[in-house]
C-alpha positions as a printed Julia matrix, in Angstrom:
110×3 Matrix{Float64}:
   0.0    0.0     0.0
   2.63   2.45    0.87
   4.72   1.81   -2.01
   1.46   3.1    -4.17
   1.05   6.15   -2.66
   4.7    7.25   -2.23
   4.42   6.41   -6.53
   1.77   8.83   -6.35
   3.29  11.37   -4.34
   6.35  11.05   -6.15
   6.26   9.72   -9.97
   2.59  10.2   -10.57
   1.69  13.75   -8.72
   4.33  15.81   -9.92
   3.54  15.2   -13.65
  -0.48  14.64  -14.05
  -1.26  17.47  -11.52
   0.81  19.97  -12.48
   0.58  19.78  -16.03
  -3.41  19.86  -15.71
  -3.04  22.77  -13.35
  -1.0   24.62  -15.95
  -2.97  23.32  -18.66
  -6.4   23.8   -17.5
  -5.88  26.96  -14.64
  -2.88  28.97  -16.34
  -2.62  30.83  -19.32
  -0.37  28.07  -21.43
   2.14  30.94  -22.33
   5.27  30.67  -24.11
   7.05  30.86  -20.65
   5.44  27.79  -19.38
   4.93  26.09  -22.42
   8.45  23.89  -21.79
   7.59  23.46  -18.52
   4.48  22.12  -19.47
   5.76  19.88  -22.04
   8.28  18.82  -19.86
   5.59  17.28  -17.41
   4.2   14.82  -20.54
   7.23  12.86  -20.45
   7.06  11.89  -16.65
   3.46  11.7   -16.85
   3.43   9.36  -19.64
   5.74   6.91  -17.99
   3.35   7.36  -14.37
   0.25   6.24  -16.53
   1.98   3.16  -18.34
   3.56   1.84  -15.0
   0.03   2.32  -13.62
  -1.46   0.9   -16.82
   1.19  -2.47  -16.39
   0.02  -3.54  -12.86
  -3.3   -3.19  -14.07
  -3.35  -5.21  -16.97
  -3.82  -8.42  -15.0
  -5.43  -7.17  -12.03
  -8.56  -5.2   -11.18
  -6.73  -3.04   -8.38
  -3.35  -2.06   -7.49
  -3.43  -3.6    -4.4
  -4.98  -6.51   -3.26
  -8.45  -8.07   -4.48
 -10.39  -5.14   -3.86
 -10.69  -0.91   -3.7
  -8.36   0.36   -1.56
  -7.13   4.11   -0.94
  -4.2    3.37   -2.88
  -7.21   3.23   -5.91
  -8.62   6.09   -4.4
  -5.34   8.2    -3.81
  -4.38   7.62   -7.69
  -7.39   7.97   -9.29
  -8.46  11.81   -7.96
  -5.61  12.69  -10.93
  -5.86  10.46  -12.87
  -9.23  10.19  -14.37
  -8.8   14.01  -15.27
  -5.28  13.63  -16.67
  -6.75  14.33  -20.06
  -6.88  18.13  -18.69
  -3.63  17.37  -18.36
  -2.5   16.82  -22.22
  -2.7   12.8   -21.5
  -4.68  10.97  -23.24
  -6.48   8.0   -21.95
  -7.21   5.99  -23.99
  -3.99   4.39  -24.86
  -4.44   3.06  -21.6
  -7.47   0.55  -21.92
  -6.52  -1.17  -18.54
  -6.13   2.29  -16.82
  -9.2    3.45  -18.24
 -11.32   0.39  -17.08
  -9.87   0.96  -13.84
 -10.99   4.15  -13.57
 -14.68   2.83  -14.62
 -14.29   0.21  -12.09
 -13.99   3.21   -9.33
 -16.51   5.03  -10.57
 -19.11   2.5   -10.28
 -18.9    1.57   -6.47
 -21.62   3.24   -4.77
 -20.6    6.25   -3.39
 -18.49   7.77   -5.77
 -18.15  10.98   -6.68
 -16.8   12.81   -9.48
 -14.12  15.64   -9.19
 -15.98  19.19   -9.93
 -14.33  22.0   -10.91
């Protein structure tokens, strides 16, 4: 469990949130543009090693939903805002449906 979220805190975080913030809350000026760019790199690789563990499994930890899931997948499903696209990640992306079917979930608003 804790190697999840210190992979979110640390590989996953620092890529999907910033570049959505910059992309989605910032004027994407020629001054951040390489920073922004920068982020897709990083991001990319977050979102395959993500996309990896979940090609056999329906979690990343364990047998069921767990706040590792939870943790990751605030970002994650909105990593699109981001410049990322999802759907070259069909395991990622079924993971994210998977969370957003248990009862009680609710979506990120702006």
């Amino acid at each position: 469990m804790l190697q999840r979220l210190f992979f979110e805190q640390y590989s996953h975080e620092p890529f999907i949130t910033s570049a959505r913030y910059i992309n989605k809350y910032l004027e994407l000026s020629k001054e951040r543009e390489a920073g922004y760019h920068a982020k897709q790199e990083g991001g990319d690789k977050a979102l395959g090693i993500m996309e990896q563990r979940l090609t056999d499994l329906d979690w990343l930890v364990g047998n069921n939903l767990t706040i590792a899931d939870i943790t990751l997948y605030a970002y994650t499903h909105v990593a699109d805002e981001g410049g990322f696209e999802l759907s070259g990640y069909p395991a990622l992306s079924a993971w994210c449906s998977r969370i957003e079917s248990q009862p009680g979930c609710i979506a990120m608003a702006d």
